[in-house]
C-alpha positions as semicolon CSV with decimal commas, in nm:
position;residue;x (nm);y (nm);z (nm)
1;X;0,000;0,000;0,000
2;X;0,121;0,339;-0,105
3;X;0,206;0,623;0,147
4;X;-0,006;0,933;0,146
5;X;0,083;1,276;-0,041
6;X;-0,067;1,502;0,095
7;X;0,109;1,775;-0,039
8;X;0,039;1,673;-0,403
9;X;-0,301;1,702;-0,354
10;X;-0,479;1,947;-0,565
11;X;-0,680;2,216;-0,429
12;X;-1,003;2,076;-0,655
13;X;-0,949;1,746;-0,480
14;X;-0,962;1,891;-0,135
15;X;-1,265;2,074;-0,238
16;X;-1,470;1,689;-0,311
17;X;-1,338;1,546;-0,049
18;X;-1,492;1,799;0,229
19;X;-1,781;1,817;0,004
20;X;-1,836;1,479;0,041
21;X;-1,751;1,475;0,426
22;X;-1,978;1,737;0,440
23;X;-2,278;1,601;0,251
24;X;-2,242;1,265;0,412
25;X;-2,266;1,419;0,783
26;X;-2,539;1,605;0,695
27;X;-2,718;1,298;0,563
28;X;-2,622;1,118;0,917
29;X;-2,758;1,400;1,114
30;X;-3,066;1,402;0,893
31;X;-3,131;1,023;0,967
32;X;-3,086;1,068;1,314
33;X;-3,374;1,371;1,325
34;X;-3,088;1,643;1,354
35;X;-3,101;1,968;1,092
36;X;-2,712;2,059;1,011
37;X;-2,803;2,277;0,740
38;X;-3,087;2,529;0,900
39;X;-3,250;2,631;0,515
40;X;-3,566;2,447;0,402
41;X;-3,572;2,271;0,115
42;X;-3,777;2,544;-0,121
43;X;-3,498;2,780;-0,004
44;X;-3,195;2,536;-0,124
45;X;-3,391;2,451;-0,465
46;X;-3,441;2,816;-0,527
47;X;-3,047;2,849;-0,436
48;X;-2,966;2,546;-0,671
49;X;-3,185;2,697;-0,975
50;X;-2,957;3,000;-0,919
51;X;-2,664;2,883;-0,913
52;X;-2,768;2,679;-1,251
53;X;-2,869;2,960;-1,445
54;X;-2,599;3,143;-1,301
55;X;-2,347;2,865;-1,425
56;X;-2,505;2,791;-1,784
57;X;-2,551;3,198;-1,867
58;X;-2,199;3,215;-1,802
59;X;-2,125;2,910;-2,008
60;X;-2,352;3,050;-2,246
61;X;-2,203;3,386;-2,240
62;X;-1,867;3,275;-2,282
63;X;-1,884;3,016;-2,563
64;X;-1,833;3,179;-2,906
65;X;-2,204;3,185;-3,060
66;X;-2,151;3,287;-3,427
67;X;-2,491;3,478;-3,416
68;X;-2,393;3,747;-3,722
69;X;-2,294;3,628;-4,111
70;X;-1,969;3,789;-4,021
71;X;-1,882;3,577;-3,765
72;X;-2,055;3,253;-3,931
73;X;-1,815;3,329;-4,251
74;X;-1,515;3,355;-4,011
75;X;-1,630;3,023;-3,882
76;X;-1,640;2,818;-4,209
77;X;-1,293;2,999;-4,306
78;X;-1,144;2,874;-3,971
79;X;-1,338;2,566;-4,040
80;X;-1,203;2,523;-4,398
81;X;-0,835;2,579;-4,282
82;X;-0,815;2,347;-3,983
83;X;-0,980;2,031;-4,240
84;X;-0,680;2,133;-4,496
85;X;-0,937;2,281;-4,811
């Protein structure tokens, strides 16, 4: 069995792992009749709907969406070069 690093452990790793810690304890408590997290549940799916619009209109906003003929003739240039025509 290999030793632990954890020095080489990325920060995005760190971040699952107490997410999962996190969620997991909360489920425990919640079994047990305990309330960890003290929101109720039309306030975290209005929270999760943000943060999902939030996320995809930023997506959205940030992948290149040839909208004018302009940018759709730049696209079948760019297009046309990569394939080797």
């Amino acid at each position: 069995m290999g030793h632990f690093n954890f020095k080489g452990v990325s920060l995005s790793v760190w971040a699952r792992l107490i997410t999962l810690l996190a969620v997991t304890a909360n489920l425990i408590a919640s079994l047990m009749g305990y309330k960890l997290i003290p929101f109720e549940d039309e306030q975290i799916a209005d929270f999760v709907s943000g943060a999902l619009m939030a996320i995809v209109s930023l997506y959205t906003a940030w992948k290149n969406n040839s909208l004018t003929v302009e940018a759709q003739q730049a696209d079948a240039l760019m297009k046309a070069k990569k394939s080797g025509k």
